[in-house]
C-alpha positions as CSV (number, residue, x, y, z in Angstrom):
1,X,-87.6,25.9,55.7
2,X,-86.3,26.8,52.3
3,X,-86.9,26.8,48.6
4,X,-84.4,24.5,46.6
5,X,-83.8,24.8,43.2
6,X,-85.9,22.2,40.9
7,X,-83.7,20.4,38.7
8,X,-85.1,20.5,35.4
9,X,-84.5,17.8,31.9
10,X,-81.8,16.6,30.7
11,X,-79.7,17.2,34.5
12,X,-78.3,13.7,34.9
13,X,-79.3,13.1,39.1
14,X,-82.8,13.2,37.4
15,X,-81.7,9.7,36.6
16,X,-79.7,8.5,39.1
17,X,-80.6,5.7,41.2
18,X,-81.6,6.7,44.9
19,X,-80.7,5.8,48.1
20,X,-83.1,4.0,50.8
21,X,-83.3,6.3,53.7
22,X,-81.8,4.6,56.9
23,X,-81.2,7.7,59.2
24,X,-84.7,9.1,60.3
25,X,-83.6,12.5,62.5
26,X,-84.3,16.1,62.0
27,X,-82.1,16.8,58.6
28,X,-84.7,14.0,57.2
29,X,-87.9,16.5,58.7
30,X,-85.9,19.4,57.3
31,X,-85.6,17.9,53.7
32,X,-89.0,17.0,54.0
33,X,-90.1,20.3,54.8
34,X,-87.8,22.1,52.5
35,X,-89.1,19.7,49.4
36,X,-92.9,20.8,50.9
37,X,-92.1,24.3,50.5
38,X,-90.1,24.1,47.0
39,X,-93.2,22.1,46.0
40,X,-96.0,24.8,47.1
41,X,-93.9,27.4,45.6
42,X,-93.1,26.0,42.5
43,X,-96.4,25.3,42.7
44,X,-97.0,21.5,42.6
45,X,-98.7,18.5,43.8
46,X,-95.6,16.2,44.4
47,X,-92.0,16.2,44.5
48,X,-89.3,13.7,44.8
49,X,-85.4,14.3,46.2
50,X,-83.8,14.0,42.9
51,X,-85.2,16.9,41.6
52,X,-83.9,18.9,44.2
53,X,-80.9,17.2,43.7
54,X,-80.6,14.9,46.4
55,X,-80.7,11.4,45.7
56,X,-82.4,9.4,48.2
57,X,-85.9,7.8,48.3
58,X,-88.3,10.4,49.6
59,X,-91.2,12.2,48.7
60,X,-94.1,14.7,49.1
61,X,-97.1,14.8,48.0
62,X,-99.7,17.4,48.9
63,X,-102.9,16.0,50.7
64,X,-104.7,19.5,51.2
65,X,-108.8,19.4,51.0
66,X,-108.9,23.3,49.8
67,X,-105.5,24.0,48.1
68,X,-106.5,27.7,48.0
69,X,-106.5,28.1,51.7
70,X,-104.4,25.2,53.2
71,X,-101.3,23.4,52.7
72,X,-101.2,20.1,54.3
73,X,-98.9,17.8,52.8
74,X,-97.4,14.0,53.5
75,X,-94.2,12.7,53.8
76,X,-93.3,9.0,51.9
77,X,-90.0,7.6,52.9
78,X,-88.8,4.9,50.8
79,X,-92.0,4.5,48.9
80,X,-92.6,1.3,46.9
81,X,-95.4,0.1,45.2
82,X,-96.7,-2.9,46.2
83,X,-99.8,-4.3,44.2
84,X,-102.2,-2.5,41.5
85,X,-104.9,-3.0,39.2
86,X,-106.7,-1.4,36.5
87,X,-105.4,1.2,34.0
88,X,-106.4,4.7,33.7
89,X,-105.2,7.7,31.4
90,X,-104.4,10.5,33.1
91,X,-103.2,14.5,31.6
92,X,-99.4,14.8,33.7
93,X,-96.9,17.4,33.8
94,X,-94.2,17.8,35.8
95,X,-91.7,20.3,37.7
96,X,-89.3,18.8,36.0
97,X,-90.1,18.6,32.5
98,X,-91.7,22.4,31.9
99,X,-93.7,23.4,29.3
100,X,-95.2,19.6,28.7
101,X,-98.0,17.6,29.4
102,X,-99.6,14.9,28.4
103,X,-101.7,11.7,28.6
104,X,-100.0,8.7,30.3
105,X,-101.1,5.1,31.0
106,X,-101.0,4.8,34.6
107,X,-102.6,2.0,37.5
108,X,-105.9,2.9,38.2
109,X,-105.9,1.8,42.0
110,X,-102.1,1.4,44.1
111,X,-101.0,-0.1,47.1
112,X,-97.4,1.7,48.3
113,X,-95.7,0.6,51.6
114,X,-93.4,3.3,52.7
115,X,-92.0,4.7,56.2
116,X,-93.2,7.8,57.9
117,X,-90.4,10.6,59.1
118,X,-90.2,8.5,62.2
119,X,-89.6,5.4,60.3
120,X,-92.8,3.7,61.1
121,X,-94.2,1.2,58.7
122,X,-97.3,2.1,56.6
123,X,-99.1,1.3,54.1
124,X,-101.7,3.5,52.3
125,X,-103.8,2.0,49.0
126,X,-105.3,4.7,47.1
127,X,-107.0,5.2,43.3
128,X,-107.9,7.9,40.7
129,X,-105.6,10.5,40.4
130,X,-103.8,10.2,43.6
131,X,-102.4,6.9,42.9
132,X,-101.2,8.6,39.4
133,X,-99.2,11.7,41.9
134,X,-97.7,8.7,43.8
135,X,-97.0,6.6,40.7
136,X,-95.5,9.8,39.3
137,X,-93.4,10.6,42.1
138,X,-91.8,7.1,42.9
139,X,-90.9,7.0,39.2
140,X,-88.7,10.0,40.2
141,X,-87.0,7.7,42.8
142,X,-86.4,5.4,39.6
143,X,-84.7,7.4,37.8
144,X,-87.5,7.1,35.4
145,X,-89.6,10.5,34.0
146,X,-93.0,10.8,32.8
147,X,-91.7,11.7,29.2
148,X,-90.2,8.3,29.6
149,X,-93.8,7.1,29.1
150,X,-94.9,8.9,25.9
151,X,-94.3,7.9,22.7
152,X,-90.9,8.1,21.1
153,X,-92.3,10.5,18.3
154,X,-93.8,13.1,21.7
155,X,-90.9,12.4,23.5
156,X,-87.6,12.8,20.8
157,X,-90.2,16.1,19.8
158,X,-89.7,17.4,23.2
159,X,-85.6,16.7,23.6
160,X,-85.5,18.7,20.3
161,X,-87.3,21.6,22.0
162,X,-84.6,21.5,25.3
163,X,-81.7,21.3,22.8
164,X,-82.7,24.5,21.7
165,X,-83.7,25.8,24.6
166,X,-80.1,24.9,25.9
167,X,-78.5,26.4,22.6
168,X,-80.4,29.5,23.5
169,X,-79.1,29.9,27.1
170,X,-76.0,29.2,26.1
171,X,-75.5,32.1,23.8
């Protein structure tokens, strides 16, 4: 396993369109595992393959009961939601987007249909604030960030603060 650098806002494969995953083999497991690390590390409770730079649909999301003394973690290949209900309001941030977080208007309850590592159908309907993590994390696959749900005012307030940011680096 390794860490892999997290791509942050405004780098463009943040929003590329994926890939659907057709090849299930062992460079799929050690993406996977790599992505579960970079997350855990960062530290996180999901990550998608664009923001390590790799544009194809997969993700983790972490799973663990006791995240102070475990790290258990699963593994959505080509992830797609499927039905939903409700609406909810939930505080997000993201790996991706540093130094923000805010409110967002997500699904209360979610129905995705994805493939395991192996490529095995599932299916997995889940509510609260796991169905926003997964709702968060396939947006990823969409090209689609969660400062692309805020209002233009939040959101043009935070591009201001990268530019600067970039300026800074730069110099």
């Amino acid at each position: 396993m390794s860490i892999r650098k997290i791509y942050q806002y405004p780098e463009p494969v943040l929003r590329q369109e994926t890939e659907p995953i057709t090849t299930f083999d062992e460079n799929l497991k050690q993406l996977a595992e790599d992505m579960a690390e970079t997350m855990y590390e960062a530290p996180g409770i999901g990550l998608a393959a664009p923001q390590i730079g790799e544009s194809v649909k997969l993700i983790v999301v972490d799973i663990s009961k006791d995240r102070e003394n475990e790290r258990e973690y699963m593994t959505l290949v080509n992830p797609e939601i499927v039905a939903h209900e409700g609406f909810q309001l939930d505080e997000e941030g993201c790996l991706s987007v540093p130094e923000l977080t805010s409110k967002v208007k997500r699904y209360k309850k979610i129905t995705v249909s994805f493939q395991d590592p192996e490529g095995k159908p599932q299916e997995l309907t889940t509510e609260d604030r796991f169905a926003v993590v997964l709702q968060h994390e396939i947006d990823h696959l969409n090209g689609i960030l969660f400062i692309d749900h805020l209002s233009s005012l939040k959101r043009n307030l935070y591009k201001r603060k990268v530019k600067k940011w970039l300026v800074t680096s730069d110099e």
